[in-house]
C-alpha positions in Angstrom: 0.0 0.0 0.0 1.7 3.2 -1.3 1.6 6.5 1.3 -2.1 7.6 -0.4 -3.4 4.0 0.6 -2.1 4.4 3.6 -3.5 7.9 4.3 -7.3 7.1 3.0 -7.1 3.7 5.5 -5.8 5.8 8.8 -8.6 7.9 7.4 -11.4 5.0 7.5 -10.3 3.7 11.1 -10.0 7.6 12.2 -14.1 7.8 11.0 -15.1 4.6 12.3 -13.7 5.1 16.2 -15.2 8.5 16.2 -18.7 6.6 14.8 -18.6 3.9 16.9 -17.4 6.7 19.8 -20.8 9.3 19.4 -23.1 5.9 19.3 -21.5 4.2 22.0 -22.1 7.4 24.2 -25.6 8.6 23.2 -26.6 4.9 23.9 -24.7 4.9 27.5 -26.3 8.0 28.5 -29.7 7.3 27.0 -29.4 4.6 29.4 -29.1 6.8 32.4 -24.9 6.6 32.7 -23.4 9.3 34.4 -20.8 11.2 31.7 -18.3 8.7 33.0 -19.7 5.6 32.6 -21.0 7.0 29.0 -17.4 7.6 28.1 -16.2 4.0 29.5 -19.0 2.6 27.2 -17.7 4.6 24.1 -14.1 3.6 24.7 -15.4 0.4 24.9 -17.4 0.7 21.5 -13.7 1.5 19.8 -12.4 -1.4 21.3 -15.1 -3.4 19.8 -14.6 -2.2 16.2 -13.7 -4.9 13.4 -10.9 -3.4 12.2 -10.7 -6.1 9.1 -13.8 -4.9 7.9 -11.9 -1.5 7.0 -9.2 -3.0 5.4 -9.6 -2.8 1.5 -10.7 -6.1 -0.1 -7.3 -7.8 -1.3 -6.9 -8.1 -5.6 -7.8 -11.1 -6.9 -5.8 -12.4 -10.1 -8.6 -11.1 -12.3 -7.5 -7.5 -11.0 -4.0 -7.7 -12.0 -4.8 -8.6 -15.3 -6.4 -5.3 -16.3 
């Protein structure tokens, strides 16, 4: 992956644990958390994150052939 791959990926994870960061605290303190608690749970929602799923798909042989 060349330094423009590797920019758009640290972008992609960047997005994703700041998603899964806002959901995992509106849910805690819909819930009733204190800010705290609501802040454990979205730490805890970054820590949960697939990061595989933001990896781009690998090139099948059919790829290099273009």
């Amino acid at each position: 992956m060349g330094d423009e791959g590797d920019l758009v990926l640290a972008e992609r994870v960047r997005s994703a644990c700041v998603e899964a960061a806002r959901l995992g605290y509106e849910d805690a303190a819909m819930s009733g958390l204190c800010g705290e608690g609501a802040l454990e749970a979205a730490i805890g929602a970054i820590e949960k994150l697939d990061l595989r799923e933001l990896l781009p798909a690998p090139h099948t042989a059919q790829d290099k052939e273009c």
